[in-house]
DOPAVEX-582483 format. One record per residue: residue in one letter; y, x, z of N, C-alpha, C in turn; residue number from 0. Coordinates in steps of 0.05 Angstrom, whole numbers, plus 5000, padded with zeros to 4 digits. Atoms other than C-alpha are relative to their C-alpha. Layout:
NODE aa  npy  npx  npz capy capx capz  cpy  cpx  cpz   i
NODE  a    Y    X    Z    Y    X    Z    Y    X    Z NUM
...
***
This chain:
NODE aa  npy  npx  npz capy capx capz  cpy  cpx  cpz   i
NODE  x 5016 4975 4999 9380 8897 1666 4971 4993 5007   0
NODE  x 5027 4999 4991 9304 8899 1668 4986 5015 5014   1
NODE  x 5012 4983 4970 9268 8920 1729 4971 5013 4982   2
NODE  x 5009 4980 5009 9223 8949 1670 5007 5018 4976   3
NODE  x 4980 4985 5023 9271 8992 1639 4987 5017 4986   4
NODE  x 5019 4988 5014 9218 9039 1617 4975 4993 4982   5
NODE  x 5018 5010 5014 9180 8992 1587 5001 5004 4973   6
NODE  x 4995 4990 5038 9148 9015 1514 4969 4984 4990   7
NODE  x 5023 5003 5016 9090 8998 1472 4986 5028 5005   8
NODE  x 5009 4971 4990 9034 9051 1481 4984 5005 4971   9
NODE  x 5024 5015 5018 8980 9020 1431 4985 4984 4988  10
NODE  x 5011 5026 5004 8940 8978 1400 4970 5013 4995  11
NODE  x 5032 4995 5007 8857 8983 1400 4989 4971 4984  12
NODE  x 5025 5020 5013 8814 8944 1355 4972 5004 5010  13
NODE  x 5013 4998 4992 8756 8976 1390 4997 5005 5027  14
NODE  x 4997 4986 4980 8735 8997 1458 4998 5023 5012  15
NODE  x 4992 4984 5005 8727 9056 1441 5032 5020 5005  16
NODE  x 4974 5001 4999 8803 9060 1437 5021 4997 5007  17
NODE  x 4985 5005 4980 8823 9033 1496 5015 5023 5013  18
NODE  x 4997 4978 4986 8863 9069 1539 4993 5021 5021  19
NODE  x 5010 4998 4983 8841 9109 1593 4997 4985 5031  20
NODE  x 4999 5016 4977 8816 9071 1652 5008 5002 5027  21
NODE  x 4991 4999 4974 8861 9082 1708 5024 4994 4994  22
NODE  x 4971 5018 5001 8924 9063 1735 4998 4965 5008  23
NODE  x 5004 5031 4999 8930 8981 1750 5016 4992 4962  24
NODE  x 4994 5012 5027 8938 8932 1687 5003 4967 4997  25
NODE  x 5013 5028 4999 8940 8864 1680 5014 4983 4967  26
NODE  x 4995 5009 5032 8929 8824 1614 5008 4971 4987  27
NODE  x 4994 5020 5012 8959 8771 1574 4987 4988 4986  28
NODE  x 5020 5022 5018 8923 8716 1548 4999 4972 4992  29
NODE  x 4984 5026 5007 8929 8653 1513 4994 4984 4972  30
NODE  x 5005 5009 5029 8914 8609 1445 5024 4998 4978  31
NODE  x 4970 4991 5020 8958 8632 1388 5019 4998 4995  32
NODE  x 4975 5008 5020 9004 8585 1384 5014 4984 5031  33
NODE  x 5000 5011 4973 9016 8577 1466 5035 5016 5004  34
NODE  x 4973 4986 4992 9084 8625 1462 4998 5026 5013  35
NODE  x 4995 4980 4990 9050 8689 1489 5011 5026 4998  36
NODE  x 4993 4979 5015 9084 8739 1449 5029 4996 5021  37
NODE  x 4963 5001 4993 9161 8701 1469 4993 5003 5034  38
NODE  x 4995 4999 4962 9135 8692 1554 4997 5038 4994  39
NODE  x 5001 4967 4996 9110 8775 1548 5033 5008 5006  40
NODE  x 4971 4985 5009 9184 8790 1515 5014 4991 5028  41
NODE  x 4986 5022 4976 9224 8739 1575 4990 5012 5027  42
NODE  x 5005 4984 4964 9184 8772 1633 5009 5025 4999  43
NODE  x 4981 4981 5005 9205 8841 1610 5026 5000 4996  44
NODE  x 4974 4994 5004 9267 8824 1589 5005 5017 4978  45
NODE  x 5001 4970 5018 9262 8867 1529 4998 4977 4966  46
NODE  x 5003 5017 5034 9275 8820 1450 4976 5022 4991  47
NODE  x 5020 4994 5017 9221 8831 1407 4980 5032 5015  48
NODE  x 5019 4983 4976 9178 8876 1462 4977 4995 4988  49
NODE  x 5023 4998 5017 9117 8839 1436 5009 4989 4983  50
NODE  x 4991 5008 5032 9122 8820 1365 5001 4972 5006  51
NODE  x 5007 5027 5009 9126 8747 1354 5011 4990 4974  52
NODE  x 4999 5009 5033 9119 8708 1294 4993 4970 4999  53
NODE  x 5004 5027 5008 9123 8640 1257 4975 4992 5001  54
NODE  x 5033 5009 5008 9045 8641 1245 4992 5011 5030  55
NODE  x 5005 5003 4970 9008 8630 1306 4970 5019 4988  56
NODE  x 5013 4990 5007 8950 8678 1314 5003 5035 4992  57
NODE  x 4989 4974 5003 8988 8746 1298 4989 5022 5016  58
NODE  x 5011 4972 4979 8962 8790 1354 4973 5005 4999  59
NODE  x 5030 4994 5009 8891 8810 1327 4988 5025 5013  60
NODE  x 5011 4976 4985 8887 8874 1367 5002 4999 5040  61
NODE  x 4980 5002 4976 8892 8892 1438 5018 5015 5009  62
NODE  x 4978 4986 4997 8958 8921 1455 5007 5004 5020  63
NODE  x 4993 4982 4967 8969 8969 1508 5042 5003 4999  64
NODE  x 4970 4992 4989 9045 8967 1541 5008 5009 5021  65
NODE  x 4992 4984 4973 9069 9014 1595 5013 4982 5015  66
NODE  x 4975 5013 4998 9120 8978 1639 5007 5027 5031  67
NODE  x 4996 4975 4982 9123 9039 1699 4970 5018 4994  68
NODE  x 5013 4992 4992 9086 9088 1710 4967 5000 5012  69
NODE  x 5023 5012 4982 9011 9081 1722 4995 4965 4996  70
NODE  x 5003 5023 5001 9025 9003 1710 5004 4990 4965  71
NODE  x 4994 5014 5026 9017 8962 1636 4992 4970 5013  72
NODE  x 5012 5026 5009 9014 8900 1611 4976 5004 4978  73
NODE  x 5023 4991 5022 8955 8888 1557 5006 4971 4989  74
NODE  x 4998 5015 5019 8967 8836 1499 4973 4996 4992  75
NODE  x 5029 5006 5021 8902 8805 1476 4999 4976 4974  76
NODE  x 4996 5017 5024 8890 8771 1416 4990 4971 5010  77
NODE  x 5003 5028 4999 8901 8700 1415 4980 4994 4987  78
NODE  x 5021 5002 5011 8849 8656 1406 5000 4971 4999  79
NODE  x 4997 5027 5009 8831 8586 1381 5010 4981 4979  80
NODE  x 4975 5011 5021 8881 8579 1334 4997 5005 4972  81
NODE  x 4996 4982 5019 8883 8631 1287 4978 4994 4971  82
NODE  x 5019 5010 5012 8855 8619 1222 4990 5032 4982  83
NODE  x 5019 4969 5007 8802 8675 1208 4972 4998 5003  84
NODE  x 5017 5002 5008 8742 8685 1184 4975 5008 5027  85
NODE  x 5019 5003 4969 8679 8669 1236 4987 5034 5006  86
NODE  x 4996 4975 4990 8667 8751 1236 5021 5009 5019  87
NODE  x 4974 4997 4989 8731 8763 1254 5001 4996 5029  88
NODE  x 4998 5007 4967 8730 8714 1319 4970 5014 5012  89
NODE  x 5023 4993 4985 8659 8741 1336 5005 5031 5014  90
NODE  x 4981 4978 4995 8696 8813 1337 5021 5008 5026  91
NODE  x 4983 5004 4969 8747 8788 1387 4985 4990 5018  92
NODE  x 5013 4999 4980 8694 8758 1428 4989 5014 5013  93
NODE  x 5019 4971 4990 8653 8823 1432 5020 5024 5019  94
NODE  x 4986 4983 4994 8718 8862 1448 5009 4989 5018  95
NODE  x 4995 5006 4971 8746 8817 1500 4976 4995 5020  96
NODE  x 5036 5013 4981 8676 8806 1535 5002 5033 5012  97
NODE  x 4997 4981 4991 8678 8879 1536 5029 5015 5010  98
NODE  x 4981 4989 4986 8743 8894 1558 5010 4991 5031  99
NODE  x 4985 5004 4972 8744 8839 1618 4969 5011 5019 100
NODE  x 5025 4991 4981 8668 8865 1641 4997 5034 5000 101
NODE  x 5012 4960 4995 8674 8948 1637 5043 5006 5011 102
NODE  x 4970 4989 4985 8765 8953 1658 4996 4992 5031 103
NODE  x 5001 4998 4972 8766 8979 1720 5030 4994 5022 104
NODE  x 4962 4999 4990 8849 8982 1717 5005 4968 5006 105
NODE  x 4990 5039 5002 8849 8903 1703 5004 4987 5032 106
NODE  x 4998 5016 4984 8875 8875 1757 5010 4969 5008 107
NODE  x 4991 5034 4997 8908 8802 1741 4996 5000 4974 108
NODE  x 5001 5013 5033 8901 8760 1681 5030 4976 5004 109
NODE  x 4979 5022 5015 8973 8717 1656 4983 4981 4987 110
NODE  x 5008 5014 5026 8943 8657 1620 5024 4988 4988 111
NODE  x 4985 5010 5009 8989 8631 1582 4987 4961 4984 112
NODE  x 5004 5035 5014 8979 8546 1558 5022 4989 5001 113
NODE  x 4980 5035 5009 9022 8494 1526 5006 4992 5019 114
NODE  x 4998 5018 4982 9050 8455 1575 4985 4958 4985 115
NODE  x 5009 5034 5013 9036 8391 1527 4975 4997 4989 116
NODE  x 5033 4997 5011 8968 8410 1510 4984 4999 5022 117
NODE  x 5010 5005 4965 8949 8427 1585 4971 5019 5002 118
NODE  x 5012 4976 4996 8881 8470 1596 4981 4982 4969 119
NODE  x 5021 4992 5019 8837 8484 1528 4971 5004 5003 120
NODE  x 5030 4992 4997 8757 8492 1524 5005 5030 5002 121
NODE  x 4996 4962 4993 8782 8568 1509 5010 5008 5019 122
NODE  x 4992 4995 4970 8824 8566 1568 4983 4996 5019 123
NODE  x 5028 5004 4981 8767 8543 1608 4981 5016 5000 124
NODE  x 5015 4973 4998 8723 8603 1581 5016 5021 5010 125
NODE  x 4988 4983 4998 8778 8648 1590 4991 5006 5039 126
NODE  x 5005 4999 4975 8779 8622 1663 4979 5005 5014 127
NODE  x 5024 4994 4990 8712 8627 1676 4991 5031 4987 128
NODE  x 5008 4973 5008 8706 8696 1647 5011 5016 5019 129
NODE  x 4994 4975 4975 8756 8722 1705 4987 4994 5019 130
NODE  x 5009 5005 4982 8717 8684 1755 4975 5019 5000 131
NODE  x 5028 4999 5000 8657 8707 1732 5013 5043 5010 132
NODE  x 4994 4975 4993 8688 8787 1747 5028 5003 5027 133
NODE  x 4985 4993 4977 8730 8769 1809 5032 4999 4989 134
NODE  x 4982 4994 5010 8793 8770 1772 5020 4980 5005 135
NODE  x 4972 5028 4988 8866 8730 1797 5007 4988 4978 136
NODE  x 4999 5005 5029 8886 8685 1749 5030 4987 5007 137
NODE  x 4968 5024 4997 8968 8653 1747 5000 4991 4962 138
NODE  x 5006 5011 5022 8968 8612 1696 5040 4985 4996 139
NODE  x 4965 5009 5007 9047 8599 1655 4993 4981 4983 140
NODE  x 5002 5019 5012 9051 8528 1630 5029 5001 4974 141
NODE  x 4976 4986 5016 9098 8552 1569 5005 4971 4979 142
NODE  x 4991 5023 5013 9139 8505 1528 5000 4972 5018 143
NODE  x 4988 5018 4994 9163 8472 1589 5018 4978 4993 144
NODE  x 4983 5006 5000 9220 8449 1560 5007 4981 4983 145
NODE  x 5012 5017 5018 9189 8403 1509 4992 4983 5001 146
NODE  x 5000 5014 4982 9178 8364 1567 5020 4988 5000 147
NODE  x 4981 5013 4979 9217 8311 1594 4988 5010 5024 148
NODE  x 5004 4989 4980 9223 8330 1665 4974 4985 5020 149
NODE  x 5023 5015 4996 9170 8270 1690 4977 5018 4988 150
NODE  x 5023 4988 5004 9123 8295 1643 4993 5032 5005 151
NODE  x 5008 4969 4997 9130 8370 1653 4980 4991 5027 152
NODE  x 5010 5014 4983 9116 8347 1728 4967 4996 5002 153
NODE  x 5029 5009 5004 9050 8308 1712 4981 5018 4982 154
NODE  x 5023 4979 5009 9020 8365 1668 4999 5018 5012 155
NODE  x 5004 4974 4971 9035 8414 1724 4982 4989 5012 156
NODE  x 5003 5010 4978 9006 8369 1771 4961 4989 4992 157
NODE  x 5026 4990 5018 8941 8360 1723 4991 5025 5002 158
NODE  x 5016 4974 5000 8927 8426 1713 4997 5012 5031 159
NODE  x 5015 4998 4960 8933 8443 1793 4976 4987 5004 160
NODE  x 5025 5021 4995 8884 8386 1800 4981 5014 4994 161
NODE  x 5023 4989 5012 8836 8416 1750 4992 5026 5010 162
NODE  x 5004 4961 4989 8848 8494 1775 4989 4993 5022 163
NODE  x 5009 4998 4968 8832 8468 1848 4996 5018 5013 164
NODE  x 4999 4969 4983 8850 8534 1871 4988 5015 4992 165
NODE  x 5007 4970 5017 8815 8579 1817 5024 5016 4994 166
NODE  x 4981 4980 5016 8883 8602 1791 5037 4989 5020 167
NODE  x 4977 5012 4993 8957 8592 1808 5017 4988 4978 168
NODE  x 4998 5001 5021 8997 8558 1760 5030 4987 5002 169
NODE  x 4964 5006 5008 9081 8543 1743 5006 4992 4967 170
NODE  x 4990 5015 5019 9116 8508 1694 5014 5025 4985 171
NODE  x 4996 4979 5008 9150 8562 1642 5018 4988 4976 172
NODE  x 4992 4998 5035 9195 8569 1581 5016 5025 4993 173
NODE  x 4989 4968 4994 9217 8630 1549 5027 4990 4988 174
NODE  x 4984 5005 5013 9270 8596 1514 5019 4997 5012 175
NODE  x 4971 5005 4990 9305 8565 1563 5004 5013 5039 176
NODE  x 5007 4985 4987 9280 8618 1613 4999 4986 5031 177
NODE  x 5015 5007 4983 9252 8577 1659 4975 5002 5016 178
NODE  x 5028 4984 4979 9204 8606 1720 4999 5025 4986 179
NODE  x 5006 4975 5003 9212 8671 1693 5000 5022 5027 180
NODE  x 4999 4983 4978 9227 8697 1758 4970 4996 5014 181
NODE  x 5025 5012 4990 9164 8662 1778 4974 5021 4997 182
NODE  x 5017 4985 5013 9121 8695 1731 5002 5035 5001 183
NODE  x 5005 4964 4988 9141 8766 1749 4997 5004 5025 184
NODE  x 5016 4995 4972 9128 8752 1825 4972 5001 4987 185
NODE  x 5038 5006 4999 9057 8733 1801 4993 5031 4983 186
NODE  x 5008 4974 5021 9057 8794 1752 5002 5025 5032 187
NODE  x 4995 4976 4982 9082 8842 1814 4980 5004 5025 188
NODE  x 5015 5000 4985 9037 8820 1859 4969 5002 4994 189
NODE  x 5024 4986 5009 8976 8830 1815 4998 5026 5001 190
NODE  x 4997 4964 4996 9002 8909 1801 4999 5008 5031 191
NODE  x 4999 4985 4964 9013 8920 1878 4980 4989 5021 192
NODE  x 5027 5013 4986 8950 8880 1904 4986 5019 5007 193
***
């Protein structure tokens, strides 16, 4: 049973305009297309096909509002890095996430989602420095644990700590073989109730 049994889809904005109204707490998902954030979303809810996921990396082009109680969502943002789309396009998602992590007042944690075998991205490094730069918590899910041998999972955890040096928090993850999921909804619960 999922402790967000009410959890639904609300929306999706392509503009900011369109966002939802700014109240309530929120905290948003984020990640490079092809990092697994669609399958960790589904695995922390508990809910198949909750957010869409798909063979082609890059799928989530909007940002997608999801209730999970009352007053509390998650927010789906479009992956980035990956996706193969025309240099409008990414300038589009830059303008809309720039403005969604510097005017949300609800935002209160950011998920990053990264590879475990890739480890932190130049985009992950803007990402990161975009919540720093607005005060913003960051837990960071090292997804596709399990693609790891257990050594190396280990040493890319133990990397990326190094590099975060206490900007973010950060756990090993898989949605597959649902590994640290319990993990990742302390860090999610304690952003909403902060």
């Amino acid at each position: 049973m999922s402790q967000y049994a009410d959890a639904k889809f609300i929306l999706s904005a392509n503009a900011p305009g369109q966002f939802l109204p700014d109240t309530g707490r929120e905290v948003a998902v984020a990640g490079r297309s092809n990092a697994g954030k669609s399958s960790a979303i589904n695995v922390i809810v508990n809910r198949r096909q909750f957010a869409r996921t798909s063979k082609t990396p890059g799928r989530t082009r909007l940002v997608n509002f999801f209730s999970l109680r009352e007053n509390e969502r998650l927010v789906d943002l479009p992956g980035y890095g990956f996706a193969r789309v025309s240099d409008a396009v990414q300038q589009h998602w830059r303008e809309l996430l720039e403005t969604y992590f510097e005017e949300r007042k609800s935002l209160c944690g950011l998920l990053l989602v990264v590879d475990a075998r890739r480890k932190l991205s130049d985009f992950d490094r803007k990402m990161l420095s975009f919540a720093d730069s607005v005060d913003l918590p960051v837990h960071v899910l090292l997804t596709k644990a399990d693609k790891l041998k257990r050594g190396q999972a280990s040493s890319a955890l133990l990397q990326v700590e190094k590099e975060l040096n206490g900007q973010a928090s950060v756990q090993l993850f898989s949605a597959s073989k649902r590994q640290g999921v319990e993990d990742a909804r302390k860090a999610l619960e304690r952003f909403l109730s902060a």
